[in-house]
ZADRENZA-119366 format. One line per 8 residues: number of its first residue (from 0); for each residue x, y, z of N, C-alpha, C. Coordinates in Angstrom, 2 decimals, padded with zeros to 5 digits. Layout:
BEGIN
NUM) X/Y/Z/X/Y/Z/X/Y/Z; ...
This chain:
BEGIN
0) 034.93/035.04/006.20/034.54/036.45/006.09/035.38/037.27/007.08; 035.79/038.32/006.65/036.86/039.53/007.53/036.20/039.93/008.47; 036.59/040.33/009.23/035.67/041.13/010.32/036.29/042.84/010.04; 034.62/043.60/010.19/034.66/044.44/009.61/035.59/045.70/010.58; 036.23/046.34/009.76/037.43/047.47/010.29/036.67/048.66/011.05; 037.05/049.00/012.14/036.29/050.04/012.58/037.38/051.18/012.93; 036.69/052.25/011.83/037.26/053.67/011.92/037.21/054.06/013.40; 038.27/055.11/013.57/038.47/055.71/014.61/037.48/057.03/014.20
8) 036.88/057.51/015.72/036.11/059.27/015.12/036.85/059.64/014.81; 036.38/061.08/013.92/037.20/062.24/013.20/037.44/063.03/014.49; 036.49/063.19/015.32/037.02/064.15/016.52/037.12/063.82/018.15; 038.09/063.45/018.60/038.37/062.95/020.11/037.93/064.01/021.09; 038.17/063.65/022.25/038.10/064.52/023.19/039.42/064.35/024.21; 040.44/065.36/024.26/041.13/065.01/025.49/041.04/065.36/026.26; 041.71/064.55/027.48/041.65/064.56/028.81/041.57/065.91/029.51; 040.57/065.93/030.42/040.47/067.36/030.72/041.58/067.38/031.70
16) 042.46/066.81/032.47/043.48/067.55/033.26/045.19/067.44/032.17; 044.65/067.76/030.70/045.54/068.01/029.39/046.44/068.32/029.59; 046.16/069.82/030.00/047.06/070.44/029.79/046.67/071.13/031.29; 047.43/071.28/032.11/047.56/071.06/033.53/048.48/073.05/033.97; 048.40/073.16/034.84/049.42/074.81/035.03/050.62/074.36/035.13; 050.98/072.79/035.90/052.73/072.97/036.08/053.62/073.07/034.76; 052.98/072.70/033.69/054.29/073.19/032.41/054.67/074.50/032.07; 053.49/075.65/032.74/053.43/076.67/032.28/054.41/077.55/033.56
24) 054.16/076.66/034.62/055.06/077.23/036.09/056.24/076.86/035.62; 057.13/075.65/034.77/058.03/075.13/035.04/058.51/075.67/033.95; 057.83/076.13/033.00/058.69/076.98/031.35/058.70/078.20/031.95; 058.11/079.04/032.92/058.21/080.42/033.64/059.11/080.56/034.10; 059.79/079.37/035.65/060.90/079.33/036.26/062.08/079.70/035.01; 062.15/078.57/034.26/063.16/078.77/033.26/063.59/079.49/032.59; 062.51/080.40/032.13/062.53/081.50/031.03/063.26/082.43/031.99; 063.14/082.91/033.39/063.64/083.64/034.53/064.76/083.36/034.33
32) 065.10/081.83/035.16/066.46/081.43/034.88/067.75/081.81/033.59; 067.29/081.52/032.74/067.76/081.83/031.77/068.14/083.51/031.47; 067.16/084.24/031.33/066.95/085.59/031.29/067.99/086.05/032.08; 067.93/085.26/033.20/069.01/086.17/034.80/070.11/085.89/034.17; 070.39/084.92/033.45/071.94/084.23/033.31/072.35/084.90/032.14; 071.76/085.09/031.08/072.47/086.31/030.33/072.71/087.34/030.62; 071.62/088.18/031.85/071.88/089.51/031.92/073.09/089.31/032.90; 073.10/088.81/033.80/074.31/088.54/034.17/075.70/087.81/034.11
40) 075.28/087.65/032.59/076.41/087.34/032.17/077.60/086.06/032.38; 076.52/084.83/032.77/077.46/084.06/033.65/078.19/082.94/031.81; 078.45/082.03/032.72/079.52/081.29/031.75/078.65/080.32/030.49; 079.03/080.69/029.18/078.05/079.99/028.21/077.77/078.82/028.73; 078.64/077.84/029.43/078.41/076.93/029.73/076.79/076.80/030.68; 076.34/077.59/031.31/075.34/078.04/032.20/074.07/078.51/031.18; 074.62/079.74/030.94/074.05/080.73/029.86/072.82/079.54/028.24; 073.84/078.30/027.64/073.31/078.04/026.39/072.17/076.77/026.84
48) 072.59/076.18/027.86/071.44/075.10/028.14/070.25/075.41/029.10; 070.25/076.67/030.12/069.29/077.29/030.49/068.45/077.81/028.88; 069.17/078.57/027.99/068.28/079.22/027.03/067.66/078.45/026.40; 068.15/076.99/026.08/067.40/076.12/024.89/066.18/075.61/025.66; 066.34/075.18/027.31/065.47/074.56/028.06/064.47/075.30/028.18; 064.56/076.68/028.00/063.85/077.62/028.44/062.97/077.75/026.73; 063.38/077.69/026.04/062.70/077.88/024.85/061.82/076.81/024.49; 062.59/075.73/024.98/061.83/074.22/024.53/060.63/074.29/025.77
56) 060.65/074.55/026.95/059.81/074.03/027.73/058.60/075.09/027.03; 058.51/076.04/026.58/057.85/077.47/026.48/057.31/077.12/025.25; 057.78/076.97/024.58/057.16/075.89/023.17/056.19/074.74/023.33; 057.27/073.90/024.29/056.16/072.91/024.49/054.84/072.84/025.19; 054.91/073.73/025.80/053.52/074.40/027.00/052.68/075.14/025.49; 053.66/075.86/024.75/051.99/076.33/024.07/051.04/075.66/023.04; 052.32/074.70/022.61/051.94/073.37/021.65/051.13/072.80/022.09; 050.91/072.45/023.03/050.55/071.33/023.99/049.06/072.14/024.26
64) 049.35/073.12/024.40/047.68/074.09/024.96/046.82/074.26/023.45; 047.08/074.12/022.36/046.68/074.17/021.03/046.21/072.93/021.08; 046.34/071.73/020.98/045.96/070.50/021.32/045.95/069.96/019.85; 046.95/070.00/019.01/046.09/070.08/017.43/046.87/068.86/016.79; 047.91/068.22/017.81/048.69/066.71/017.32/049.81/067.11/017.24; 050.62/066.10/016.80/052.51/066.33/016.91/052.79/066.67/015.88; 052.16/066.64/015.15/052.77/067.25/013.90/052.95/068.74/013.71; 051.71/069.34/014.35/051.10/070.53/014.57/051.89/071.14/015.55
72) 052.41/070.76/016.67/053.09/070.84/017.62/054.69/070.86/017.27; 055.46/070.34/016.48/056.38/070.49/015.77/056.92/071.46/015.18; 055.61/071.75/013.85/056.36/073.10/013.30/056.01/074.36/013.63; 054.35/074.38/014.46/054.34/075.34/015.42/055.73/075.71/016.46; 055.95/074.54/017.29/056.97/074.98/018.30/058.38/075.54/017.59; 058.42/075.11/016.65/060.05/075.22/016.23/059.86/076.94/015.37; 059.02/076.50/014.65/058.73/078.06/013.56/057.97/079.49/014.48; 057.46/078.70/015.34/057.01/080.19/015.89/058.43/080.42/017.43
80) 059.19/079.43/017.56/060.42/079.80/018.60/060.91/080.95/017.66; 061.32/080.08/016.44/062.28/081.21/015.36/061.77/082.62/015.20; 060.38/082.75/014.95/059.64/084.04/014.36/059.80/084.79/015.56; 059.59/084.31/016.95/059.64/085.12/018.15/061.04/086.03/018.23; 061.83/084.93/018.05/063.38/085.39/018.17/063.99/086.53/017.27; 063.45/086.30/015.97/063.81/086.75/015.02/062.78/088.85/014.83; 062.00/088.74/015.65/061.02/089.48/015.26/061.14/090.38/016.68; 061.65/089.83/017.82/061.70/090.49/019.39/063.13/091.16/018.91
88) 064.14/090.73/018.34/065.31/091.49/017.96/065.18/092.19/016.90; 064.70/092.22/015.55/063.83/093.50/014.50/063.35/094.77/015.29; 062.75/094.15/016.53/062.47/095.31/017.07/062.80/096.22/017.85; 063.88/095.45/018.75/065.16/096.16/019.42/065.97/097.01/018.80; 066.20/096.51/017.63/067.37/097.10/016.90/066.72/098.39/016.60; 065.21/098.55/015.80/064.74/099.61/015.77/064.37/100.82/017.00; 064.58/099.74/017.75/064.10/100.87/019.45/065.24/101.32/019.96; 065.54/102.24/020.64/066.49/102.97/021.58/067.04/102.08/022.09
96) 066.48/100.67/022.86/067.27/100.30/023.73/068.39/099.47/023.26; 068.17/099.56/021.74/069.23/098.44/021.11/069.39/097.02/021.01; 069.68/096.69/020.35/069.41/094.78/020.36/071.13/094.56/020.84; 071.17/094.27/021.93/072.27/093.69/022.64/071.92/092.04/023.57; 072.68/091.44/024.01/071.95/090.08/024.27/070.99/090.31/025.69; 071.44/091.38/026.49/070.75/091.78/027.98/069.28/092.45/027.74; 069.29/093.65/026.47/068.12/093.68/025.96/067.05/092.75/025.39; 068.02/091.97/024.48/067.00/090.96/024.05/066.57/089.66/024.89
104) 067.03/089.50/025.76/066.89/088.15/026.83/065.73/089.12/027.96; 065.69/090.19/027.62/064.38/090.66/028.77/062.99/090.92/028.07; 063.60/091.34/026.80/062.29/091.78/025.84/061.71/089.67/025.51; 062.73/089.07/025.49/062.12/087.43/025.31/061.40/086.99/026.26; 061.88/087.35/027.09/061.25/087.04/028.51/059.80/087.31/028.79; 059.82/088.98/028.85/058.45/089.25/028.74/057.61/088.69/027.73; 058.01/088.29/026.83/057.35/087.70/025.25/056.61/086.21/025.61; 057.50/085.56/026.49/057.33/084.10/026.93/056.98/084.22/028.12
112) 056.85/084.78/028.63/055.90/085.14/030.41/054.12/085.49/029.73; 054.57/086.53/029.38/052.67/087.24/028.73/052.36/085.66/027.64; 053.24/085.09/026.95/052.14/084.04/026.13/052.30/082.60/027.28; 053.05/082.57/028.31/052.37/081.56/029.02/051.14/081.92/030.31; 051.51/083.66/030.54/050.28/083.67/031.18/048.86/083.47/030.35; 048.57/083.76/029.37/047.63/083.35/028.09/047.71/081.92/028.21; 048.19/081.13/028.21/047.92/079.88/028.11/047.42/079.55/029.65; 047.66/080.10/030.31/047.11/079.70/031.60/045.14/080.21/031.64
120) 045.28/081.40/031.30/044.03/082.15/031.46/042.81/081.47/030.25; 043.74/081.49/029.26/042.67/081.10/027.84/042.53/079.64/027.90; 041.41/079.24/027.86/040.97/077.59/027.95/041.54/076.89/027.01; 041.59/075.55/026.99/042.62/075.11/025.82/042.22/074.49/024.88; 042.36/074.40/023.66/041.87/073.34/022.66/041.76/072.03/022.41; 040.35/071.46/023.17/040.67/070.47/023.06/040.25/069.27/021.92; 040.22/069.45/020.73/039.33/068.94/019.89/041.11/068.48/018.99; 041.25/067.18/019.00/041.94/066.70/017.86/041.75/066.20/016.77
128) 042.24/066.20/016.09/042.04/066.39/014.34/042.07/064.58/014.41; 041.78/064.41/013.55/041.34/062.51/013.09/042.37/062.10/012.52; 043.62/062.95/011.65/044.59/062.51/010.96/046.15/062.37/012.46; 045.72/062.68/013.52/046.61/062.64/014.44/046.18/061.56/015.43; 045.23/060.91/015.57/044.53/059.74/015.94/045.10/058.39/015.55; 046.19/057.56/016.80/046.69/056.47/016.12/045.30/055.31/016.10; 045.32/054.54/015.11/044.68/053.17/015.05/045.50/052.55/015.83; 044.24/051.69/016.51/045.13/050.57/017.40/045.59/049.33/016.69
136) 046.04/049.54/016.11/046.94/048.39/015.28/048.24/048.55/015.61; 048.84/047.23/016.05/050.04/047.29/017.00/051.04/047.41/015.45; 051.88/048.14/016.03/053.09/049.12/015.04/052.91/050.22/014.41; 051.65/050.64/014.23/051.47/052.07/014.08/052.34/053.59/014.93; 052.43/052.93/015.93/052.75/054.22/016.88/054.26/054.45/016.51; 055.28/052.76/016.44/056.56/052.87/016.00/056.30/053.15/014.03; 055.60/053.36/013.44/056.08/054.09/012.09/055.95/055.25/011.88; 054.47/055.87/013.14/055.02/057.40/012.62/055.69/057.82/013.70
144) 055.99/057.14/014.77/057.58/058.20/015.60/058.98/058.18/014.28; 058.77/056.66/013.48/060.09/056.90/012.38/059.72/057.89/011.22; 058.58/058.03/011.26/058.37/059.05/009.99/058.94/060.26/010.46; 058.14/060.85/011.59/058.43/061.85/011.92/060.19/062.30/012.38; 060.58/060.96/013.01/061.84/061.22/013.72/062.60/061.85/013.02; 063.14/061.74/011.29/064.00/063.42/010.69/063.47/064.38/010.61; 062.03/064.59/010.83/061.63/065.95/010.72/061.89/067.04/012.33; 061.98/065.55/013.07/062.36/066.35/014.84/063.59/066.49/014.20
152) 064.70/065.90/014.06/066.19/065.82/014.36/066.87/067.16/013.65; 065.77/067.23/012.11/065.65/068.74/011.22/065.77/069.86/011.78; 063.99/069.76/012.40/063.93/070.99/013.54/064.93/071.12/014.96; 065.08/070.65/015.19/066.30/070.61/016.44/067.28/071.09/016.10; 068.24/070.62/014.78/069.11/071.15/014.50/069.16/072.75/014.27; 068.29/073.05/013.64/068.03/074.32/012.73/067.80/075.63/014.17; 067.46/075.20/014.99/066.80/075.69/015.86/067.98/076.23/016.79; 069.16/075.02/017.15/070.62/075.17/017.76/071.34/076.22/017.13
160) 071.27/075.76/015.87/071.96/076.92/015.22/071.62/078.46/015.35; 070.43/078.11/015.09/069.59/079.79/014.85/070.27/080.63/016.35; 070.05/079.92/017.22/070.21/080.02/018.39/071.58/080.55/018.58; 072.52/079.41/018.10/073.86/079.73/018.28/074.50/081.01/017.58; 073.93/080.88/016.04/074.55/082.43/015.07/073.81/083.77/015.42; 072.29/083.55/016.19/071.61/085.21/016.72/072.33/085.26/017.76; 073.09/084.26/019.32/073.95/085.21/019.96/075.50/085.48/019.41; 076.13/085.16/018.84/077.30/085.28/018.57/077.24/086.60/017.88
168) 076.40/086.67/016.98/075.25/087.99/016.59/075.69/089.21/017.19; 075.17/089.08/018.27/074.77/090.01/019.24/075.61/090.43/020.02; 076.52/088.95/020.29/077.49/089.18/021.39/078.77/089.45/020.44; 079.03/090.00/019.11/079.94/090.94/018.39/079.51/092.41/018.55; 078.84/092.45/018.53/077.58/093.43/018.53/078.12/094.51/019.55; 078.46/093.83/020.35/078.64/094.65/021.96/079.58/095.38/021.91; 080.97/094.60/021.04/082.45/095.53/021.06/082.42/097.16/020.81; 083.36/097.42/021.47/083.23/098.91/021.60/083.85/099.57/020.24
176) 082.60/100.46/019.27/082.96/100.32/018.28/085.06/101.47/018.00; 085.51/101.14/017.98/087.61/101.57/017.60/087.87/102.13/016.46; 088.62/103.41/016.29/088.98/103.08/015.45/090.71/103.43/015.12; 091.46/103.02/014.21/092.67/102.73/014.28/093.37/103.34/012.94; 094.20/104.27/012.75/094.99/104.79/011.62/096.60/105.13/011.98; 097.31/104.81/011.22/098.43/105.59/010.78/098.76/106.89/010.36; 099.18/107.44/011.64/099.49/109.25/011.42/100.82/109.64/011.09; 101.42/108.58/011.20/102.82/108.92/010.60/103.90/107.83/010.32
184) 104.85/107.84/009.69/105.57/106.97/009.21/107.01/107.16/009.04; 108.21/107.06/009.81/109.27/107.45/009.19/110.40/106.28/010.06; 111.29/105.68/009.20/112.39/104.78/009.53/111.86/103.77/010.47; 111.79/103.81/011.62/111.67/102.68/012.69/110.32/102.44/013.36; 109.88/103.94/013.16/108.52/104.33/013.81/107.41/104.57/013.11; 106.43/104.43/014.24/105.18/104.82/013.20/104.72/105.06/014.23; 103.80/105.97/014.11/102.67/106.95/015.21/101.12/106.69/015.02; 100.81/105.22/015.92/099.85/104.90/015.84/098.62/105.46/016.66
192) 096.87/105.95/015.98/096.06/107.03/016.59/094.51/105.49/017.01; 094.75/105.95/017.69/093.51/105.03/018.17/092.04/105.64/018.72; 090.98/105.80/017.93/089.92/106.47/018.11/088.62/105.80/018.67; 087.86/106.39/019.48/086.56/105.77/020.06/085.52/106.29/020.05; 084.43/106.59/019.60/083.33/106.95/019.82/082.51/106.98/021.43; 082.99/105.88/021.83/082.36/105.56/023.60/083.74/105.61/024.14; 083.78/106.15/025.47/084.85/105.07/026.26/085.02/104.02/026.52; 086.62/103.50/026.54/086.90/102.22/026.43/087.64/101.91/027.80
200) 087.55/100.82/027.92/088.47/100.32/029.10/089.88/100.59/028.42; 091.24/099.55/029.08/092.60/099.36/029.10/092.80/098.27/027.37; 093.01/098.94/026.31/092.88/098.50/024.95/094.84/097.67/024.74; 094.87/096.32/024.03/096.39/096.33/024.00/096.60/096.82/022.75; 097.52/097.41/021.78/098.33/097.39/020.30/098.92/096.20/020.02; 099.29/095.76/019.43/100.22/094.87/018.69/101.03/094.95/017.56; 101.73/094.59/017.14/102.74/094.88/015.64/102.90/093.18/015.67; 103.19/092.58/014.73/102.96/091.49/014.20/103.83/091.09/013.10
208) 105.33/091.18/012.64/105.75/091.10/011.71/106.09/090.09/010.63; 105.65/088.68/011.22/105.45/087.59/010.68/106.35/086.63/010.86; 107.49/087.31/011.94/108.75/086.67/011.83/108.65/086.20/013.18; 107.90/086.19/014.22/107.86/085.47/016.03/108.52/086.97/016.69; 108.60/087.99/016.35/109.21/088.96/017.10/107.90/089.87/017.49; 106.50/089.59/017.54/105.37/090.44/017.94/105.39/090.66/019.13; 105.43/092.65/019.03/105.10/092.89/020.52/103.76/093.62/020.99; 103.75/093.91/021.78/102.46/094.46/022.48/102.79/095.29/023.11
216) 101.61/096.55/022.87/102.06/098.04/023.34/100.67/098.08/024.24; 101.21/098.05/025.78/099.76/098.64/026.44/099.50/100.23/025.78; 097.58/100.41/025.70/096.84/101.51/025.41/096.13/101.52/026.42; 096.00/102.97/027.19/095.25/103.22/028.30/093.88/103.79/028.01; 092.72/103.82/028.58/091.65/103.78/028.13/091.81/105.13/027.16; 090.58/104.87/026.37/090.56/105.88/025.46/088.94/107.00/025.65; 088.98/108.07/025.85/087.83/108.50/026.20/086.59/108.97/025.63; 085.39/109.09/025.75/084.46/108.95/024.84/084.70/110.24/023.49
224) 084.55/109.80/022.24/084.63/110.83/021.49/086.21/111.54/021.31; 087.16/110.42/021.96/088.32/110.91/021.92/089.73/110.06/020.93; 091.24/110.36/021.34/091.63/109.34/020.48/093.15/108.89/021.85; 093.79/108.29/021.38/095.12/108.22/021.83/095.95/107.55/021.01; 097.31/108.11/021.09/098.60/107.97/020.04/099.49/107.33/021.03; 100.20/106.13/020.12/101.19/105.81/020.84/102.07/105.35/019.31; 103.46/105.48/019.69/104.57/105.30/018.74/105.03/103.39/019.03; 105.18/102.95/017.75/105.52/101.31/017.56/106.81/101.68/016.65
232) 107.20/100.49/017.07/108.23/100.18/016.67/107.98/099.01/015.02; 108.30/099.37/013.43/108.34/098.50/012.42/109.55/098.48/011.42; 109.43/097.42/010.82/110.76/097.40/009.70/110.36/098.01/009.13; 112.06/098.65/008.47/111.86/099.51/007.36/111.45/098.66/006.19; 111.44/097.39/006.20/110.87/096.62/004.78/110.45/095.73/005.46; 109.33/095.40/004.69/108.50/093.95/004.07/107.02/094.45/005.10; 106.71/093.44/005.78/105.30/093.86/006.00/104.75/093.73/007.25; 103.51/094.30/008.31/103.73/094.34/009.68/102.35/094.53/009.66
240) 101.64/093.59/010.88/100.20/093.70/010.89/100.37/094.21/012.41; 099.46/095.33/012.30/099.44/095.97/013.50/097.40/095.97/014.22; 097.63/095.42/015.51/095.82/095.17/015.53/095.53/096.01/017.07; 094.63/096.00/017.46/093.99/096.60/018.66/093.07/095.90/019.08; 093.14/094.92/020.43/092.21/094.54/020.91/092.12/094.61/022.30; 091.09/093.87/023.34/090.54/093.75/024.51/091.64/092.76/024.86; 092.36/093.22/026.38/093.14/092.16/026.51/092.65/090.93/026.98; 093.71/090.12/026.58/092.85/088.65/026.32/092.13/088.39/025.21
248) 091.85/088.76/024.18/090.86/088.36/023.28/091.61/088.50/022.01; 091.29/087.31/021.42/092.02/086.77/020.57/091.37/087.39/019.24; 090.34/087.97/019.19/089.63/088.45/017.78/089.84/090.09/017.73; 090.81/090.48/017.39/091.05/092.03/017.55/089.94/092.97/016.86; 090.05/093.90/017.49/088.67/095.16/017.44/089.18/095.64/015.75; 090.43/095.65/015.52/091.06/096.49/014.29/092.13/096.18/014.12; 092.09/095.99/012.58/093.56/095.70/012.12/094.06/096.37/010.62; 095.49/096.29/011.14/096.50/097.60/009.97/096.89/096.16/009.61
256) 097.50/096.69/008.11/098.26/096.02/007.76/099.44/097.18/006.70; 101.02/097.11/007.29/101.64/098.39/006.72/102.78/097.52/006.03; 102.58/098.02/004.25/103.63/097.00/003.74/104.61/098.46/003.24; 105.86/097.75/003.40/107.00/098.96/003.10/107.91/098.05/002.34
């Protein structure tokens, strides 16, 4: 005769020192950290692993204060990181202050400070669901870490990205919007007008003729609401890409292209 199987309860109780204040101190530090390092602008290298640490620890503190299992904790943490992100910049963009990455890394901040002070203040849930309850039957614990393990590796990924394409986003976002025409055209020359809405710093020109002979015309700042002209040098035939950018930067603000 078998010996008879004994169900686990439908409802546990966890440990009352659960969910504890240091995750909520140590996703705070971070979220700071992080926050400081965009507004000041330091080196992505600094800047992208403060932000993810800072998102993950801040996630995991509120997951963790819900008490509702890993599963629950999963697409909570990952789907409500995204909705935060996605919904704190909707609203920048609509507000005065603009969705730029210095705006939005303070408006996140406050977002993830006020919901971990809430997790500190509001008592935590401690009642787990029966379908998140391992049986003690040895190998259970290793089949659903493999079940679950592509649905982490899913969310992780999706999450890098999101991460990676909202600042790149943002940080295009910033260029000072240029703009660039042809005012005149005759034999050797051309009388290039370079326009700005804001002031700009020290802008370079370029001409580009396809042949290794590209030169570069320093442009001195340009002033708000204003323009500046400078004369280039192009062939009278075939074709010449002429661009305007930030010196040093390889992705130009504007580009001509003048075929003769």
């Amino acid at each position: 005769m078998s010996a008879p199987v004994t169900s686990p309860p439908a409802v546990d109780e966890a440990p009352a020192d659960a969910v504890g204040p240091g995750g909520a101190v140590v996703a705070a530090v971070l979220v700071v950290l992080a926050a400081t390092a965009v507004v000041g602008d330091l080196p992505v290298g600094v800047r992208a692993p403060l932000t993810l640490l800072a998102v993950a620890a801040t996630a995991a503190r509120l997951v963790r204060h819900r008490g509702r299992g890993g599963l629950d904790a999963l697409l909570v943490g990952v789907g409500g990181s995204l909705v935060a992100l996605a919904l704190t910049g909707m609203v920048l963009g609509l507000s005065p202050a603009g969705l730029h990455p210095g705006t939005w890394a303070v408006a996140l901040q406050v977002v993830a400070l006020v919901c971990l002070l809430v997790s500190l203040v509001r008592p935590p849930t401690r009642a787990v669901p029966a379908e998140d309850v391992v049986d003690a039957v040895p190998g259970d614990g290793r089949r659903a870490a493999l079940r679950h393990a592509p649905w982490v590796l899913a969310a992780a990924a999706v999450t890098v990205v999101a991460l990676v394409v909202a600042v790149r986003s943002t940080t295009a976002g910033e260029d000072t919007p240029v703009q660039m025409s042809i005012a005149s055209l005759a034999g050797t020359q051309a009388v290039v007008v370079v326009s700005a809405e804001e002031a700009t710093g020290a802008l370079e020109l370029r001409t580009d003729p396809g042949d290794g002979s590209a030169v570069t015309y320093p442009v001195l700042s340009v002033p708000a609401g204003g323009s500046v002209s400078t004369t280039v040098v192009v062939p009278t035939t075939g074709r010449v890409v002429v661009t305007v950018s930030n010196p040093g930067q390889v992705r130009p603000l504007r580009t001509l292209v003048v075929n003769r």
